[in-house]
Biopython code that builds the backbone (N, CA, C, O; Angstrom):
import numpy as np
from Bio.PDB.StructureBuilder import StructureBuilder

atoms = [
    (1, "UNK", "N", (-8.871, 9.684, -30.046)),
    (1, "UNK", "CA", (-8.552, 8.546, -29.226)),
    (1, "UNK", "C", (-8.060, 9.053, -27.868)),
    (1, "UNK", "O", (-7.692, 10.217, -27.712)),
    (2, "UNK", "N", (-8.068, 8.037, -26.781)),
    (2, "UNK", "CA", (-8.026, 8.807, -25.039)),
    (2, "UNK", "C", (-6.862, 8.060, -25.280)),
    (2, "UNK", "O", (-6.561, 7.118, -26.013)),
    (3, "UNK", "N", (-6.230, 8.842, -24.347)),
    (3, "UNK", "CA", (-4.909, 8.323, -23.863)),
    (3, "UNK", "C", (-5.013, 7.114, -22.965)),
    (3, "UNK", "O", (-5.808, 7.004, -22.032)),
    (4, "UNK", "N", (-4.252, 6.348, -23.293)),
    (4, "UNK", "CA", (-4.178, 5.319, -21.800)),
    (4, "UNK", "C", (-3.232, 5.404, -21.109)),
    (4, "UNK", "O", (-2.120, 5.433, -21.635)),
    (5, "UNK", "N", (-3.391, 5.478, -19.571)),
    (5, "UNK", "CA", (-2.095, 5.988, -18.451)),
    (5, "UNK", "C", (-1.656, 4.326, -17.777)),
    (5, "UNK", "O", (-2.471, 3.485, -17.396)),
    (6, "UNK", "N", (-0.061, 4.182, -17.778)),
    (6, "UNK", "CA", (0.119, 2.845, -17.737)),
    (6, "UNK", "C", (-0.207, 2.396, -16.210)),
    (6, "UNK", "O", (0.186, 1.348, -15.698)),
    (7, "UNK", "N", (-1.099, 3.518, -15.503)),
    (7, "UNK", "CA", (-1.190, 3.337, -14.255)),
    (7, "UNK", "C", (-2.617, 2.296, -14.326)),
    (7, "UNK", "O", (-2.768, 1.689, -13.266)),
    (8, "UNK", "N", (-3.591, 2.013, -15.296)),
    (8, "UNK", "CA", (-4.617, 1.645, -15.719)),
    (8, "UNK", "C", (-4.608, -0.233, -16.284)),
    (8, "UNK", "O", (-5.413, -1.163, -16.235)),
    (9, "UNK", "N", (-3.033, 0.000, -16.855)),
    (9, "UNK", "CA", (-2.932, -1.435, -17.210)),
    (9, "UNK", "C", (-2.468, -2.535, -16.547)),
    (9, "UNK", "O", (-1.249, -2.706, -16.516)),
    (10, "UNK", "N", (-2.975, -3.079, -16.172)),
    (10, "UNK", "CA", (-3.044, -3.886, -15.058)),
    (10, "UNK", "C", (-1.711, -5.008, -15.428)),
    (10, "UNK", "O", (-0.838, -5.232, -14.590)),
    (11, "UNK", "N", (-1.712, -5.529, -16.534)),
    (11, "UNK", "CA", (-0.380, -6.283, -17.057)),
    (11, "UNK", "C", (0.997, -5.681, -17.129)),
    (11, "UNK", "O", (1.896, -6.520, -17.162)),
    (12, "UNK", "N", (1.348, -4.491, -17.159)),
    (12, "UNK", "CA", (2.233, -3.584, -17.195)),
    (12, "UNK", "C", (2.584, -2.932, -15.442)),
    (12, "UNK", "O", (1.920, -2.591, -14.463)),
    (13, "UNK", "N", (3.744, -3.016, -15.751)),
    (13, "UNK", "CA", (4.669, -2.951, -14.251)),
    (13, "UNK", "C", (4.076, -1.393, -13.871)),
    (13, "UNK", "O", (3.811, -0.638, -14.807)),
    (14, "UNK", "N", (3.944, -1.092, -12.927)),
    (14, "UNK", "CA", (3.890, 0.711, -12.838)),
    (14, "UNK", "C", (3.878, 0.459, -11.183)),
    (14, "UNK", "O", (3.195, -0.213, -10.411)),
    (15, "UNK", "N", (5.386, 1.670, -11.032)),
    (15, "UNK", "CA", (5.397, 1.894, -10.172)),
    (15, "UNK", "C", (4.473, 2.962, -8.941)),
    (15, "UNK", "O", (4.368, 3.029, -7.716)),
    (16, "UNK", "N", (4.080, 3.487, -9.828)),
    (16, "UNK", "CA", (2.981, 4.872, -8.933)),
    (16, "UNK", "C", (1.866, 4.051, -8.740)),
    (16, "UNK", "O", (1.094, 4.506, -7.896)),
    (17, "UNK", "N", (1.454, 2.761, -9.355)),
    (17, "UNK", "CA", (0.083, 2.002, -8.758)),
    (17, "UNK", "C", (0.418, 1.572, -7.473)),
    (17, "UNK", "O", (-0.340, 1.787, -6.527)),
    (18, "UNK", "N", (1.413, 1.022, -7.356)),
    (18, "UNK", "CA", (1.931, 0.495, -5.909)),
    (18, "UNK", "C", (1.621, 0.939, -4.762)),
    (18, "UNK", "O", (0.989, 0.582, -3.768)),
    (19, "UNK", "N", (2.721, 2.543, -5.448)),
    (19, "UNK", "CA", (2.429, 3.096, -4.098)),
    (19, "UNK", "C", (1.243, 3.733, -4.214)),
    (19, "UNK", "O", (0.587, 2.885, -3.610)),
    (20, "UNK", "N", (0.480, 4.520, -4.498)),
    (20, "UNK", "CA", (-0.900, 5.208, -4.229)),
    (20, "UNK", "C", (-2.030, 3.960, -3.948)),
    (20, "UNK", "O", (-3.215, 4.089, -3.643)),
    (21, "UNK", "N", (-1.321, 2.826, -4.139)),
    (21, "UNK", "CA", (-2.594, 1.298, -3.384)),
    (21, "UNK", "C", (-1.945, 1.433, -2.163)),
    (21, "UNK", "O", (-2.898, 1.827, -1.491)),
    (22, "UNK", "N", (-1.108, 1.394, -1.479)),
    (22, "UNK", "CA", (-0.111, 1.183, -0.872)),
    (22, "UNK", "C", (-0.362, 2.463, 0.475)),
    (22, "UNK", "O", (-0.514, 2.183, 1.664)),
    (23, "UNK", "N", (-0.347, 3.981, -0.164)),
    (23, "UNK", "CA", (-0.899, 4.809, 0.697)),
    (23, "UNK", "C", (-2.278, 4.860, 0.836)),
    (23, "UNK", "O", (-2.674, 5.052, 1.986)),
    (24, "UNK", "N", (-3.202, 4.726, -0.130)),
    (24, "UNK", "CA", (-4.098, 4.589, 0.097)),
    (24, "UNK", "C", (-5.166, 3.653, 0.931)),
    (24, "UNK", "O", (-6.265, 3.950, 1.400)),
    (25, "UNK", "N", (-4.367, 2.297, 0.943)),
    (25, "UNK", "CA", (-5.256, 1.926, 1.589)),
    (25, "UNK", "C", (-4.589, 1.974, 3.358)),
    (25, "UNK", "O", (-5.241, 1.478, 4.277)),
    (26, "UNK", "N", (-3.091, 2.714, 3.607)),
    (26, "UNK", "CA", (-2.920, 3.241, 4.786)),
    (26, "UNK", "C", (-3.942, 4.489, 5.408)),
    (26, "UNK", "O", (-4.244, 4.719, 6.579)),
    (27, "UNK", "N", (-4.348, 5.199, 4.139)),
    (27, "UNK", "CA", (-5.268, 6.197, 4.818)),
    (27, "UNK", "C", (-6.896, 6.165, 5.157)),
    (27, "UNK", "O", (-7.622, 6.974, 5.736)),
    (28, "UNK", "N", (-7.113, 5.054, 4.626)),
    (28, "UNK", "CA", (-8.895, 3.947, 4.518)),
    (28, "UNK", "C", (-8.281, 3.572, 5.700)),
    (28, "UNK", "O", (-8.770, 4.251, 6.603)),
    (29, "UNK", "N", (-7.351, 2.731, 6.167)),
    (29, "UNK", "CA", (-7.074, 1.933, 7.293)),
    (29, "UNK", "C", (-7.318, 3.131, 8.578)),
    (29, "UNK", "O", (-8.081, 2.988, 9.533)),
    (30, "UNK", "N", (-6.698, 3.978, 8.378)),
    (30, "UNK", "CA", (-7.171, 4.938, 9.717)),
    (30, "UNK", "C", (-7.867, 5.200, 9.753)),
    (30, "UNK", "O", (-8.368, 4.882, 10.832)),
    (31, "UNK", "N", (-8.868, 6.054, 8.816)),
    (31, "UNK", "CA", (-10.542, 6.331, 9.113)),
    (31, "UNK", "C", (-10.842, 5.578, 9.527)),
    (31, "UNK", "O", (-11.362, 5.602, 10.643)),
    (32, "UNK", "N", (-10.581, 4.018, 8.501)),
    (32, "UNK", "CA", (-11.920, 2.738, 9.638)),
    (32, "UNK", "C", (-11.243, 2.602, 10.985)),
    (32, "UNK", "O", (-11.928, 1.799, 11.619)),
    (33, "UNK", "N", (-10.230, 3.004, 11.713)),
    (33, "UNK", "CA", (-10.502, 3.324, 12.739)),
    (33, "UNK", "C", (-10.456, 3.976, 13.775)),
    (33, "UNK", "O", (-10.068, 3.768, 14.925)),
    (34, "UNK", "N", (-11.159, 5.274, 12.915)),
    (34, "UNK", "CA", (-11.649, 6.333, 13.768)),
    (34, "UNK", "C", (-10.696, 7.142, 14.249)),
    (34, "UNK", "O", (-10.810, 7.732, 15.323)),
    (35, "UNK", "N", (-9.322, 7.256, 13.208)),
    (35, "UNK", "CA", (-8.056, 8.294, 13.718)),
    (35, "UNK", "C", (-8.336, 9.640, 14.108)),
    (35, "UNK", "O", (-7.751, 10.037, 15.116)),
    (36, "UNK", "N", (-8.875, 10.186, 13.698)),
    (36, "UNK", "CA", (-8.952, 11.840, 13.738)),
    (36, "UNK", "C", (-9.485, 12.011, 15.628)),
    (36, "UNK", "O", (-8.939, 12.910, 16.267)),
    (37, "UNK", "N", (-10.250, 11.345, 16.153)),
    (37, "UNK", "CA", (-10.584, 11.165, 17.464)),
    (37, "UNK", "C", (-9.899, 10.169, 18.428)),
    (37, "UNK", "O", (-10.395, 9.045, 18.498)),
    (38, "UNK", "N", (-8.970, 10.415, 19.072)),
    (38, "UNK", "CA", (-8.468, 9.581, 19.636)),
    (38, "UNK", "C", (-8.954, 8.888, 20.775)),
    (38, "UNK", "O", (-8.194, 8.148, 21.399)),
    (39, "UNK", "N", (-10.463, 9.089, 21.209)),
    (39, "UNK", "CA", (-10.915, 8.270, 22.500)),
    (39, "UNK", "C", (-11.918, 7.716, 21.567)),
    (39, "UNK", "O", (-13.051, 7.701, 22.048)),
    (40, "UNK", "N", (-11.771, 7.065, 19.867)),
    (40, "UNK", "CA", (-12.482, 6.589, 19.481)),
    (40, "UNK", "C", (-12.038, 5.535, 18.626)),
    (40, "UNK", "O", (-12.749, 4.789, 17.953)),
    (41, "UNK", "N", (-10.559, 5.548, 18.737)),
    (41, "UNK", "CA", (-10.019, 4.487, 18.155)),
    (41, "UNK", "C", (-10.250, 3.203, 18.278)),
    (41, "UNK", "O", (-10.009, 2.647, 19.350)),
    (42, "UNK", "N", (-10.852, 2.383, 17.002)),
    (42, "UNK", "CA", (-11.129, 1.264, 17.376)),
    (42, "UNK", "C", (-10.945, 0.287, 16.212)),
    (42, "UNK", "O", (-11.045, 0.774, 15.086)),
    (43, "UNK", "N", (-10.652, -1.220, 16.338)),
    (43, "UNK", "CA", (-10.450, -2.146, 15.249)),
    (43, "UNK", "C", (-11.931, -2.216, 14.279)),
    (43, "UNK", "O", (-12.895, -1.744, 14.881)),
    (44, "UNK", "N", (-12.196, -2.671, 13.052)),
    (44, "UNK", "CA", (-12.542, -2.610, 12.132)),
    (44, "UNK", "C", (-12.913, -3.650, 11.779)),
    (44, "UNK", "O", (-12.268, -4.308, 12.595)),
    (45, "UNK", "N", (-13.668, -4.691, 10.971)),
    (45, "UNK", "CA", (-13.533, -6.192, 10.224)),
    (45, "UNK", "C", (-13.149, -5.486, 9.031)),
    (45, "UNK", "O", (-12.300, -6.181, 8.473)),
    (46, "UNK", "N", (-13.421, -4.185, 8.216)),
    (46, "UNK", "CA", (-13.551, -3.964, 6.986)),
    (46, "UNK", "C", (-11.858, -3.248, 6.803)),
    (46, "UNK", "O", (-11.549, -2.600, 5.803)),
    (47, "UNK", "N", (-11.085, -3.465, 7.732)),
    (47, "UNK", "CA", (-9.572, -3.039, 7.644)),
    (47, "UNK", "C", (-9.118, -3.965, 7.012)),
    (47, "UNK", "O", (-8.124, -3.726, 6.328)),
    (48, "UNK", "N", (-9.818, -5.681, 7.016)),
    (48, "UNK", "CA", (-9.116, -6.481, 6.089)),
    (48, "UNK", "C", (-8.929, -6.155, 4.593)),
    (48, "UNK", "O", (-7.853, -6.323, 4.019)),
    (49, "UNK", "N", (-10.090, -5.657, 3.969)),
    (49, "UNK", "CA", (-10.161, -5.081, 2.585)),
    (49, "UNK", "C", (-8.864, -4.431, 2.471)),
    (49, "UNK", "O", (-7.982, -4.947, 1.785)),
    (50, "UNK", "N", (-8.624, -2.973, 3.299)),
    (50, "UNK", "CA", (-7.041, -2.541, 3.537)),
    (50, "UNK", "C", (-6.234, -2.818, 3.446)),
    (50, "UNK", "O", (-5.274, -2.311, 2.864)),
    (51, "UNK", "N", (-6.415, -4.345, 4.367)),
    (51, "UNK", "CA", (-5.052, -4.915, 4.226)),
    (51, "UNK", "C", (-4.676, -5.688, 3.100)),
    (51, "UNK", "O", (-3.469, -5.698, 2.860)),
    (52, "UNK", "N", (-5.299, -6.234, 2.471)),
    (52, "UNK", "CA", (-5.255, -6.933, 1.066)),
    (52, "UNK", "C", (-5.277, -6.055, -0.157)),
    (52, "UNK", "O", (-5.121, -6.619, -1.240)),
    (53, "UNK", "N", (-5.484, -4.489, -0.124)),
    (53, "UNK", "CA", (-5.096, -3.545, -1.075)),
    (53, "UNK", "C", (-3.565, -3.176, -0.881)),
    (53, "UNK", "O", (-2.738, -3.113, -1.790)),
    (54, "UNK", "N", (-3.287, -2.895, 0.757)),
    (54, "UNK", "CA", (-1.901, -2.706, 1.212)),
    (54, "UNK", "C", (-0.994, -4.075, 0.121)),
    (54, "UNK", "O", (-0.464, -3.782, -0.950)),
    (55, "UNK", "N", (-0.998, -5.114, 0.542)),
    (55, "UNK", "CA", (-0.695, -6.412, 0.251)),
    (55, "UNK", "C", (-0.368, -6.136, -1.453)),
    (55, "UNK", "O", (0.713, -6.025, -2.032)),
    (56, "UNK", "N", (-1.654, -6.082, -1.927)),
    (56, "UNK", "CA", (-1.646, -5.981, -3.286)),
    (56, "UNK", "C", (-0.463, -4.558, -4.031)),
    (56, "UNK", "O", (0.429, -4.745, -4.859)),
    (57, "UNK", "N", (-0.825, -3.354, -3.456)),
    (57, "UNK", "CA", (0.039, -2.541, -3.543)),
    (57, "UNK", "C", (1.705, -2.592, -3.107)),
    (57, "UNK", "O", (2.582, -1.748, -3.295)),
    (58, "UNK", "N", (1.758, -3.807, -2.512)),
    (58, "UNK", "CA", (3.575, -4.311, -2.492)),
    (58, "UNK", "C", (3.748, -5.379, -3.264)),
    (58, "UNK", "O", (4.924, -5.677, -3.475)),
    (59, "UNK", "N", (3.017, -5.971, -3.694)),
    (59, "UNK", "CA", (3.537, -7.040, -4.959)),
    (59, "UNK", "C", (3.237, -5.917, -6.202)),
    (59, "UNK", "O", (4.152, -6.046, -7.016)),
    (60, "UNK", "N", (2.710, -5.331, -6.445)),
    (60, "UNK", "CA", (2.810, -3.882, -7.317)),
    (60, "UNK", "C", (4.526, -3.493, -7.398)),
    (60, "UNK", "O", (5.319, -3.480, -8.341)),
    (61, "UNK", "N", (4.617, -3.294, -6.435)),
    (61, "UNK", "CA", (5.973, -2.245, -5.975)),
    (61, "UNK", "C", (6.873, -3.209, -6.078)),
    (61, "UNK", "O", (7.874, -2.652, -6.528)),
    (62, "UNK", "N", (7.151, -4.611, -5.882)),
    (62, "UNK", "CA", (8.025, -6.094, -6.118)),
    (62, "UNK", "C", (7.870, -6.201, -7.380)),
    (62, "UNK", "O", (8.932, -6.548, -7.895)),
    (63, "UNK", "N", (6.862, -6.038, -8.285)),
    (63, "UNK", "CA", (7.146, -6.221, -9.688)),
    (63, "UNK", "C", (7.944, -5.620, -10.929)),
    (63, "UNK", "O", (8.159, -5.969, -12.090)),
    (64, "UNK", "N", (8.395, -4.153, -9.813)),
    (64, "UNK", "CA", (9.187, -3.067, -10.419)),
    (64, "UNK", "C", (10.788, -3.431, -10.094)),
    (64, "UNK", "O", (11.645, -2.572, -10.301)),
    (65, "UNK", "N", (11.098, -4.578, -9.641)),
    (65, "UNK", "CA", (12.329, -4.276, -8.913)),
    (65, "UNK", "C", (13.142, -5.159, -10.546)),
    (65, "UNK", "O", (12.691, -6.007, -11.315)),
    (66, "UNK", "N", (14.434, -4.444, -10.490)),
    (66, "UNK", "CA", (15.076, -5.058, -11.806)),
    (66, "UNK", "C", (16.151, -5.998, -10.738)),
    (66, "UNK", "O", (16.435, -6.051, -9.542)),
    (67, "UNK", "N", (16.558, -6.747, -12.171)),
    (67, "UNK", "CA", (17.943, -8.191, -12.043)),
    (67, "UNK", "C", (18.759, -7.455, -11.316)),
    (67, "UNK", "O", (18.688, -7.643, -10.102)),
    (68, "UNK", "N", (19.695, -6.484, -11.789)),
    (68, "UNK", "CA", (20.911, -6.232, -11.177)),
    (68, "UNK", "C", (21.148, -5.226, -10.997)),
    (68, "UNK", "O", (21.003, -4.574, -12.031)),
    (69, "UNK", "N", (21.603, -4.410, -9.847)),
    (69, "UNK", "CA", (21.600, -3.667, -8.930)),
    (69, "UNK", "C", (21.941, -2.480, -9.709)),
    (69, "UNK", "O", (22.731, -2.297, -10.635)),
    (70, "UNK", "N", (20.961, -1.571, -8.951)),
    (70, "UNK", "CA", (21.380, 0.564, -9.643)),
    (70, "UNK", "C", (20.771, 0.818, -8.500)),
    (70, "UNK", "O", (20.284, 0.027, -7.692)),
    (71, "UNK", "N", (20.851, 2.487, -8.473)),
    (71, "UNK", "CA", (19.735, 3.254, -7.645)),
    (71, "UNK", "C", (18.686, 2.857, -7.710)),
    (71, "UNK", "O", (18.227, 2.348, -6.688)),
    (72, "UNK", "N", (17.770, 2.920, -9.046)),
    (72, "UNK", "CA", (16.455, 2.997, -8.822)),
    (72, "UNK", "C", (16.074, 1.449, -8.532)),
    (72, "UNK", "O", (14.952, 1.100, -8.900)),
    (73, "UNK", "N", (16.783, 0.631, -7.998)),
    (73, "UNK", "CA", (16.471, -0.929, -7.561)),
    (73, "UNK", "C", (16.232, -0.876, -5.677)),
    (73, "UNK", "O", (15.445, -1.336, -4.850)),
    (74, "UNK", "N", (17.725, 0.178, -5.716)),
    (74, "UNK", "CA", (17.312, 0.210, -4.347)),
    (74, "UNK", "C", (16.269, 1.426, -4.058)),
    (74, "UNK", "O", (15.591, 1.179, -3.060)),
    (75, "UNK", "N", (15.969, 2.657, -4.660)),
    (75, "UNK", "CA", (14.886, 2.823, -4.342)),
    (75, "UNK", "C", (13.823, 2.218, -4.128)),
    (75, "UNK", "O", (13.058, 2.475, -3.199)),
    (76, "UNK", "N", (13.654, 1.276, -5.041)),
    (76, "UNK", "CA", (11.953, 0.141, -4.935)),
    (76, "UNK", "C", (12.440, -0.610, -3.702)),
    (76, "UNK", "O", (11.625, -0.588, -2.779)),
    (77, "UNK", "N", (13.607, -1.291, -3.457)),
    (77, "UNK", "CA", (13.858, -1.975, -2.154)),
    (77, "UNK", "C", (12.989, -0.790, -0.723)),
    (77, "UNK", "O", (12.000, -1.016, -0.025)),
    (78, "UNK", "N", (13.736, 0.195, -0.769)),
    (78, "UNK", "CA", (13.445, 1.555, 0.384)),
    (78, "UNK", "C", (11.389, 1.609, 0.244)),
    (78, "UNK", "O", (10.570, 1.617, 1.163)),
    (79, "UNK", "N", (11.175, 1.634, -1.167)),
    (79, "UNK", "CA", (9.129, 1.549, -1.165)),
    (79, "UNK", "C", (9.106, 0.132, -0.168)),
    (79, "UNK", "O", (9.138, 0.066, 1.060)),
    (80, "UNK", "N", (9.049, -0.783, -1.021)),
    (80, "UNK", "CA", (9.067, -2.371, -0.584)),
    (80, "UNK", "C", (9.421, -2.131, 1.178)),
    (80, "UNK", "O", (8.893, -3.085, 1.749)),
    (81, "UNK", "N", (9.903, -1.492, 1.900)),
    (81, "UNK", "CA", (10.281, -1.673, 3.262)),
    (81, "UNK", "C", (9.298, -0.530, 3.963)),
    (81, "UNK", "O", (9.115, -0.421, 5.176)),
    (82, "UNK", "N", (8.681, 0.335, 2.876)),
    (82, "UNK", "CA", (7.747, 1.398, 3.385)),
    (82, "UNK", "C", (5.986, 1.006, 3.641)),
    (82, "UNK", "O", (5.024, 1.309, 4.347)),
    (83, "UNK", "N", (6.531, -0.170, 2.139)),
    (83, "UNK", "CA", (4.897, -0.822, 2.062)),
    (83, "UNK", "C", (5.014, -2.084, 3.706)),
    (83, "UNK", "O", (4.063, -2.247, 4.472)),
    (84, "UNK", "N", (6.300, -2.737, 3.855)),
    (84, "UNK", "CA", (5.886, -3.494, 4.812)),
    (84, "UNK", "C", (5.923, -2.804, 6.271)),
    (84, "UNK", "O", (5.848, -3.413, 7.338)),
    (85, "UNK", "N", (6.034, -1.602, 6.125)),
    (85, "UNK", "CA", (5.988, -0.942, 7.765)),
    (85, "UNK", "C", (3.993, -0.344, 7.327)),
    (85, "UNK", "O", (3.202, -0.331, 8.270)),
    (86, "UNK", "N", (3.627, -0.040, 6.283)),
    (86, "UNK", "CA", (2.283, 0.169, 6.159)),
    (86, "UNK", "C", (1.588, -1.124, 6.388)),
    (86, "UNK", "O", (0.404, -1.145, 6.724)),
    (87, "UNK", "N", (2.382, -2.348, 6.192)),
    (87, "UNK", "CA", (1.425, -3.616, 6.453)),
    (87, "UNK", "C", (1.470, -3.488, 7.880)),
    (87, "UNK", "O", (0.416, -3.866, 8.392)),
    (88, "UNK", "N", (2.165, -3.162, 8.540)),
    (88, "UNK", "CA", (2.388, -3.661, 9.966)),
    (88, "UNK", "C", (1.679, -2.389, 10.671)),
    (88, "UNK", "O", (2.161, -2.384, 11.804)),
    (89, "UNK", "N", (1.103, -1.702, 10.603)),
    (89, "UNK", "CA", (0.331, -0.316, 10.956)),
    (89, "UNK", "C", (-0.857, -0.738, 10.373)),
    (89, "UNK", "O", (-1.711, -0.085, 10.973)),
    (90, "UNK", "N", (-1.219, -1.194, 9.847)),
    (90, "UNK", "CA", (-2.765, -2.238, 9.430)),
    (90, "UNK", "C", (-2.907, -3.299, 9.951)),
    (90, "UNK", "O", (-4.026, -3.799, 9.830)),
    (91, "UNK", "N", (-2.130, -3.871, 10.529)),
    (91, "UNK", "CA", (-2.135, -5.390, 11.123)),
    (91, "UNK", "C", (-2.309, -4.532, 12.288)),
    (91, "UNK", "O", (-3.386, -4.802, 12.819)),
    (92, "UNK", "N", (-1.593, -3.473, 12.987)),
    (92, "UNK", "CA", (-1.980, -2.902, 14.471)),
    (92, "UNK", "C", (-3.131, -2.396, 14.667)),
    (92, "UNK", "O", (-3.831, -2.677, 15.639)),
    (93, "UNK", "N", (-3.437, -1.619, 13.787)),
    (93, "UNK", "CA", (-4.988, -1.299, 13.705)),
    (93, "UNK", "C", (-6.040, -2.004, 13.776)),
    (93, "UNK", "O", (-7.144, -1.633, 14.177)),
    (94, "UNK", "N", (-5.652, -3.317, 13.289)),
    (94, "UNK", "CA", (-6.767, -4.222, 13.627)),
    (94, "UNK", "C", (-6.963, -4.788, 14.195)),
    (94, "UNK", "O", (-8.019, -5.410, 14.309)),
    (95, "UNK", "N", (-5.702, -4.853, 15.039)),
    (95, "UNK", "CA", (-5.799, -6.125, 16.136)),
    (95, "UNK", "C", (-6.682, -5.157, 17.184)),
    (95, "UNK", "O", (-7.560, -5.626, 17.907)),
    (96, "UNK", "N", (-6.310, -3.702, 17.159)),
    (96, "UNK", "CA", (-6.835, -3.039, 18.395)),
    (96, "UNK", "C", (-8.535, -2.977, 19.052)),
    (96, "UNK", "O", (-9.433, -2.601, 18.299)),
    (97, "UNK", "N", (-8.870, -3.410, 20.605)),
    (97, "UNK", "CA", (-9.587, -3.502, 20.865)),
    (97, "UNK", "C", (-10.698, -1.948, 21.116)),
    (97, "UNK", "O", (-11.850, -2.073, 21.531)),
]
sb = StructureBuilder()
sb.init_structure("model")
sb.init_model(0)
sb.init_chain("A")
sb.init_seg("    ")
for serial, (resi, resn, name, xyz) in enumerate(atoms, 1):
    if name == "N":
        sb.init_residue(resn, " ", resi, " ")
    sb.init_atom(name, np.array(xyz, "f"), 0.0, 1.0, " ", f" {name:<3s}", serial, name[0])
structure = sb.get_structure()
């Protein structure tokens, strides 16, 4: 029998899905537009996909947060404020002409 990794189950809280949706679709967001060259930077239509994986990868990371307060609550708070500075670096990217 294969193992199943709870990163796979989609009903089950997991925090590492979050974030690797979360970075990942920060690092799709720069290719589509054209980071590595900087006199080629340009907005995208297909950055929306990005942004709705970004999106998806912080209600990921909101589903981990517990009732009442410890460290690892405010760690997910500190992701949760990392995923919305990655939303806002996808929203810039796309607006750009």
């Amino acid at each position: 029998m294969l193992p199943r990794f709870s990163i796979l189950r989609l009903r089950q809280k997991s925090l590492v899905r979050g974030i690797l949706l979360s970075l990942g679709a920060f690092a799709a967001s720069l290719r589509l537009a054209g980071f590595p060259d900087i006199d080629k930077i340009h907005g995208s239509d297909w950055q929306l996909a990005a942004l709705l994986a970004a999106a998806w990868g912080m209600a990921e990371t909101a589903r981990c947060l517990q009732r009442k307060w410890s460290f690892y609550h405010a760690g997910v708070m500190i992701l949760l404020y990392a995923d919305l500075i990655i939303l806002a670096a996808i929203v810039a990217l796309f607006t750009l002409i």
